[in-house]
C-alpha positions as CSV (number, residue, x, y, z in Angstrom):
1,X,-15.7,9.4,-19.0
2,X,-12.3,11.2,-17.8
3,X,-9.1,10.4,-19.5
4,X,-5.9,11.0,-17.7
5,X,-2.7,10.4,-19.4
6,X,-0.2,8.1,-16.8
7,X,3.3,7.3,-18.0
8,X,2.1,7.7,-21.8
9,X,-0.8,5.7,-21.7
10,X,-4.0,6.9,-21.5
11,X,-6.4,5.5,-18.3
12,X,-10.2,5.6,-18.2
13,X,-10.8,6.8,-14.4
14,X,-14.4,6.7,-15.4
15,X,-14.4,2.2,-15.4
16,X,-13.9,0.9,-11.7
17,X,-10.7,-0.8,-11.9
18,X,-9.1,2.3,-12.9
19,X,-10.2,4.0,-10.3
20,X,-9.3,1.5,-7.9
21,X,-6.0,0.9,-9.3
22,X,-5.3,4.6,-9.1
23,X,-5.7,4.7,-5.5
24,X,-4.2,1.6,-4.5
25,X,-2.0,0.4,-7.6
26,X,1.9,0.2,-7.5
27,X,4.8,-1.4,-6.0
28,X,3.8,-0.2,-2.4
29,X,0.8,0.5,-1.6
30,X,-1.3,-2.4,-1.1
31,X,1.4,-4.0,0.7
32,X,1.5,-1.1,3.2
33,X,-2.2,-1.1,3.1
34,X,-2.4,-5.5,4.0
35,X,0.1,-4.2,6.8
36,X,-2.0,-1.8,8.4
37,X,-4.7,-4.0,8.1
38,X,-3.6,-5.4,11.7
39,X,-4.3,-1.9,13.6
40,X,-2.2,1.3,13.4
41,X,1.7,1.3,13.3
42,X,4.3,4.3,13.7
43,X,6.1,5.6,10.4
44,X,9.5,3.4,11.7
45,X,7.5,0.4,12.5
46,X,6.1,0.2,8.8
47,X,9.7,1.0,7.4
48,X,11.0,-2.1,9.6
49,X,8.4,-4.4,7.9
50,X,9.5,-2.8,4.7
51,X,12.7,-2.7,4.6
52,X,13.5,-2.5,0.9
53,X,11.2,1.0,0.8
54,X,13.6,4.0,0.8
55,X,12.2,6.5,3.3
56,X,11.2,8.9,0.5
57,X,8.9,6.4,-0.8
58,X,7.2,5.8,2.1
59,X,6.2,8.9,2.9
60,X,5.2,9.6,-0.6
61,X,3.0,6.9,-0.1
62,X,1.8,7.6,2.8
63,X,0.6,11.1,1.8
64,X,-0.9,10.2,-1.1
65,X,-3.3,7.2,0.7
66,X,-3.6,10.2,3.3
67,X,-5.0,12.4,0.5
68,X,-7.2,9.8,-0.9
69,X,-9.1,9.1,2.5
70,X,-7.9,5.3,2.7
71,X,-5.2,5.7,5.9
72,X,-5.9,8.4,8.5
73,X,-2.2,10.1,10.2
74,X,-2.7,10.7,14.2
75,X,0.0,13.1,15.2
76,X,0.4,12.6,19.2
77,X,1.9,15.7,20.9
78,X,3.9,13.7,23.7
79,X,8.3,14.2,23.9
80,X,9.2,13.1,22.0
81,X,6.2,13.3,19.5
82,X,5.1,10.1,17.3
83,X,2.9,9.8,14.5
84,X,0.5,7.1,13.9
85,X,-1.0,5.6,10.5
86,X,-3.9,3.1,10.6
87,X,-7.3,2.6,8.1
88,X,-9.8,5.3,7.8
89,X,-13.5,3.8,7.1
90,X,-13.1,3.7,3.8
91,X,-10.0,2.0,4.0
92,X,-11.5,-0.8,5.9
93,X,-13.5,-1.5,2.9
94,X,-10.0,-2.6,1.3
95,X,-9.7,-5.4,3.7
96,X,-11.3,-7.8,1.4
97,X,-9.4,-7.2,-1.4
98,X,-6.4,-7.2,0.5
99,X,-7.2,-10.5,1.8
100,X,-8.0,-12.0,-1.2
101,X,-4.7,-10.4,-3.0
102,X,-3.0,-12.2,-0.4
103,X,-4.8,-15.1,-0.8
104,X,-4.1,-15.2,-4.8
105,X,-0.3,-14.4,-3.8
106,X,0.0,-17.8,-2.2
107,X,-2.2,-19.3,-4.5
108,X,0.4,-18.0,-7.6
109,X,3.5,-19.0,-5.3
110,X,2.0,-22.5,-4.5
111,X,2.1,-23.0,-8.9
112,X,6.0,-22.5,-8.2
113,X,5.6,-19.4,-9.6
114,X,7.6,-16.2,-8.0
115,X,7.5,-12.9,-9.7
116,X,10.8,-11.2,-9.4
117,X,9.3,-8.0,-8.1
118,X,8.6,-9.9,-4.6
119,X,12.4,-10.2,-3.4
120,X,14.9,-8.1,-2.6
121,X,18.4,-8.3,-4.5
122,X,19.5,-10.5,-1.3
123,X,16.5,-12.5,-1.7
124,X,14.0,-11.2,1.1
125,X,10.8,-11.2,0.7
126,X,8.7,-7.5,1.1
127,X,5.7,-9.3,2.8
């Protein structure tokens, strides 16, 4: 099994979860990924939605679910010229997780439960 040291502690990438959480874990990506779950969106059009992202993160983001085959990038060569990010295939086979992470989130919130990470210092939600 491979072991991969991440922020000090050491991750089995050979168990499932692992994996799974190394593609899609963090603070951003699986909200960015329920987004694009509705059909493709422009770079600025996800930043609106997430407006608590700094554009560095995004990006990073981005590139990264790019590079793991999960969101494809259209570049259209019009003036001015736009990119486009929706799901590849395999990201498609997120959408039940995603739906059911969303599911649980209102499940958690309906126990009057609300974990700090999902506002804003002004009290916005991300989603």
């Amino acid at each position: 099994m491979t072991q991969k040291m991440e922020n000090g502690v050491s991750v089995n990438f050979g168990c499932p979860v692992a994996k799974t959480v190394g593609v899609i874990g963090g603070k951003w990506k699986g909200v960015i990924l329920y987004h694009l779950t509705t059909g493709p969106r422009r770079y600025n059009e996800i930043r609106r939605t997430l407006p608590n992202i700094t554009q560095r993160m995004l990006t990073l983001q981005l590139r990264e679910l790019e590079r793991d085959g999960i969101v494809h990038r259209q570049i259209y060569n019009e003036n001015p010229p736009h990119v486009e990010y929706s799901l590849t295939p395999l990201g498609d086979t997120l959408r039940p997780l995603l739906d059911f992470m969303r599911d649980w989130g209102i499940f958690y919130g309906e126990q009057n439960r609300e974990p700090a990470a999902t506002t804003s210092d002004s009290g916005k939600h991300f989603c």
